[in-house]
Structure formats: C-alpha cells, structure tokens
C-alpha positions as MATLAB code, in Angstrom:
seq = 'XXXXXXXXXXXXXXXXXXXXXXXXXXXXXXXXXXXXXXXXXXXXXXXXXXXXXXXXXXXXXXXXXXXXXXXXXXXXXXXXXXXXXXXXXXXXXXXXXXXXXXXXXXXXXXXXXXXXXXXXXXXXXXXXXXXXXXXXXXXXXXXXXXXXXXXX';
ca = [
       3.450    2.188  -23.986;
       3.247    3.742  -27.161;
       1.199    6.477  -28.835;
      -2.540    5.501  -28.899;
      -1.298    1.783  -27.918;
       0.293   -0.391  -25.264;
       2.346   -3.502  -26.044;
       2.457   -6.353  -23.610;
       3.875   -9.970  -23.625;
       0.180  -10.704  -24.217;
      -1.170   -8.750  -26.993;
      -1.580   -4.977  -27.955;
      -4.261   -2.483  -26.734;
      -5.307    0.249  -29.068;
      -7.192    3.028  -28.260;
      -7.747    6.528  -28.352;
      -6.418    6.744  -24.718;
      -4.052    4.450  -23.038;
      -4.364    4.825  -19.201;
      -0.963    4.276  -17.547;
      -1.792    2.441  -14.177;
       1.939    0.757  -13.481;
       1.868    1.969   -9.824;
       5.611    0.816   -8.347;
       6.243   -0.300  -11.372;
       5.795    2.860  -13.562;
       9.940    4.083  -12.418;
      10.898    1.274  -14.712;
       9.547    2.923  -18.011;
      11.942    5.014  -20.043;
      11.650    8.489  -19.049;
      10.177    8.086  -15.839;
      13.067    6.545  -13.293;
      13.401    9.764  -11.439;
       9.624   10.663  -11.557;
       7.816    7.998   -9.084;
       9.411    6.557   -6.306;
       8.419    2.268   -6.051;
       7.853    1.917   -2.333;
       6.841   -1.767   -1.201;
       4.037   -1.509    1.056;
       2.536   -4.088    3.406;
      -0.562   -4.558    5.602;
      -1.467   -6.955    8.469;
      -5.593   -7.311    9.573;
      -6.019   -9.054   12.751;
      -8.610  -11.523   13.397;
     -12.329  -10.311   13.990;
     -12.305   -8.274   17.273;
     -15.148   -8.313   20.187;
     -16.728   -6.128   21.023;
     -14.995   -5.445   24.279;
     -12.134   -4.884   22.558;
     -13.390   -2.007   20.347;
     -15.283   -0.401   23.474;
     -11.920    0.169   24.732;
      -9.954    1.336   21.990;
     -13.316    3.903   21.515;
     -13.653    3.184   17.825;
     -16.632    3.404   17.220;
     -17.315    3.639   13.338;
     -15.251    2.483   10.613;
     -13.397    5.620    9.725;
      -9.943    5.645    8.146;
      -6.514    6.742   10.265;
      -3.756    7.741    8.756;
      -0.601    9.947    9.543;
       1.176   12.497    7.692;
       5.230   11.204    8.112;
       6.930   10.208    4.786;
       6.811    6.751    6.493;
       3.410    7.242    7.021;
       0.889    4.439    8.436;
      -2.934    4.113    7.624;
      -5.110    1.675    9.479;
      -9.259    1.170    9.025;
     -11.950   -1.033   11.375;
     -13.107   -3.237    8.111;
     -16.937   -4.268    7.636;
     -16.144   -7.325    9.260;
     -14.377   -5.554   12.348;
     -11.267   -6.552   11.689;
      -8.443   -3.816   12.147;
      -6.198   -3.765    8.698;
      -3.281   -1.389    9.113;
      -0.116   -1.018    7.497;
       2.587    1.438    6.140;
       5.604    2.690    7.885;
       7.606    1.514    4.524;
       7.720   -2.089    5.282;
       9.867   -3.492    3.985;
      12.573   -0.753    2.949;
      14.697   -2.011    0.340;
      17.531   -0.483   -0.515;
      18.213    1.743   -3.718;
      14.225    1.536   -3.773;
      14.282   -2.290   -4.986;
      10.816   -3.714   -5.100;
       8.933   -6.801   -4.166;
       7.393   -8.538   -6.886;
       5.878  -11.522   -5.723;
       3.334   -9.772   -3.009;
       4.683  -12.034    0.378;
       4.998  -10.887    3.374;
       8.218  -11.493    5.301;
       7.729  -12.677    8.827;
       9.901   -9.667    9.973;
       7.371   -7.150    8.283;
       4.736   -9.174   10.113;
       6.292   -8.567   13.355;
       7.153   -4.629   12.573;
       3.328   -4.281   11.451;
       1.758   -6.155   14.898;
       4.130   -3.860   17.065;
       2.793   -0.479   15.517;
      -0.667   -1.854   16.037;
      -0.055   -2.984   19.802;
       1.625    0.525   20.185;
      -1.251    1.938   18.972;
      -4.084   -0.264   20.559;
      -2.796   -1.929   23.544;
      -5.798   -4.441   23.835;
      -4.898   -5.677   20.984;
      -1.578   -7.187   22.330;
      -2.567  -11.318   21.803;
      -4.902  -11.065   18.992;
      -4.327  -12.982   15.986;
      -3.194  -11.638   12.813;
      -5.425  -13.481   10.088;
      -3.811  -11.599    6.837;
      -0.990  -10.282    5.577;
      -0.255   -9.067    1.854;
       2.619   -6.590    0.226;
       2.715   -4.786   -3.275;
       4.346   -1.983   -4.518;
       3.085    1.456   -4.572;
       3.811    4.430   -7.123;
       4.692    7.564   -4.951;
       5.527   10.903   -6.884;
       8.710   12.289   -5.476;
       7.060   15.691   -5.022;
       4.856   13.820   -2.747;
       1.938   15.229   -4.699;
      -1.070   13.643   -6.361;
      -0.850   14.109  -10.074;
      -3.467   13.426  -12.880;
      -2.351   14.104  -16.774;
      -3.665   13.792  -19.983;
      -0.428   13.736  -22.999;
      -2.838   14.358  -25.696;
       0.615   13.109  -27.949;
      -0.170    9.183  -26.854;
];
C-alpha cells in the first residue's frame, strides 16, 4: 500500500482513497507489527435445531450473545435455526502465528462443541454441520479504530 495506490501480485489500484481491509493480516505491513494483534478465529453451527430444543434453551429470537473476556465467545440462532458460535481464541498459536488456509482442526471442533454443550445442555448429541477459521485484526488497545491518513 502506497500513497493513493495499492500494489498486489495482481495488478495496481489507484484511487483517491485506498481502504486498508487486511484484517489478521494487516500486522504484517511495515509499520504496523505492534499495532493489530492476528488472532485466528473459528466457528462451529450445529445442524438445524427443533423446536423442542429451542423451547428449552428459551431462545426465543435470533439475537446475538457475546461475552466481554479477551478470549471472548459470540454465538447467534441463524435464520435457518441453526446455533453458530465460536471464539474463545481457537486455535491459539503461539507468538500470534496465523492460519492461512481457513480449516478447522478437529481439536478446535471439539473445544467449540464443548463451550456450546456447556452453554446449552440439550444440545449435547446434535450434529455440527459447519465449521470454518480465518484470522481476525484485533487492535491491541482493544479499541475500535476508524482513520483517514489524508497522506495516502
């Protein structure tokens, strides 16, 4: 990324404003190692649930859960009523070493069903249908953070 331009292995983008959306990946530009933290990230969703199940978890609509732990968790009932949590820094590799090729290792699987039957307990025997990883960009501060470098 250069002033008014950003050079990849499969062309150059000019224009007035270059938008930096590297996520995980931004620590590896010059300048920025110490700035944003690359923390892997993984999610499970189980299969579609009945509706016995959701009567007795008591979820009844589809909003969002979360926690507020640096390892935090975040789980949502999707449109299909599926649960999709994940979090807890799964995997945790060390010296903050990232995942690049987005599978999921049957341990993180494992990790990720446990939190959920911890959470849910009817959910203990469900199937897990997905599982997916990437890398997220966390600022060290732990705060949200929007710029504009008029300079690039």
């Amino acid at each position: 990324i250069k002033p008014k331009h950003a050079v990849t292995p499969y062309g150059t983008v000019r224009a007035p404003y270059i938008l930096r959306c590297t996520e995980g990946f931004t620590a590896g530009l010059k300048g920025l190692k110490r700035t944003w933290l690359p923390m892997n990230s993984s999610m499970i969703a189980t299969e579609p649930l009945p509706a016995r199940i959701w009567d007795t978890i008591g979820w009844q609509g589809r909003e969002t859960l979360g926690d507020m732990a640096h390892a935090y968790l975040y789980a949502q009932r999707t449109a299909d009523d599926r649960i999709a949590i994940g979090g807890r820094g799964y995997p945790y590799r060390y010296g903050s070493a990232t995942d690049n090729d987005g599978r999921t290792q049957p341990a993180t699987i494992a990790a990720l069903r446990d939190l959920l039957v911890r959470l849910f307990p009817t959910t203990a025997g469900v199937r897990i249908d997905h599982a997916w990883s990437g890398v997220l960009g966390v600022p060290r501060d732990w705060c949200a953070t929007v710029t504009l470098d008029r300079s690039t």
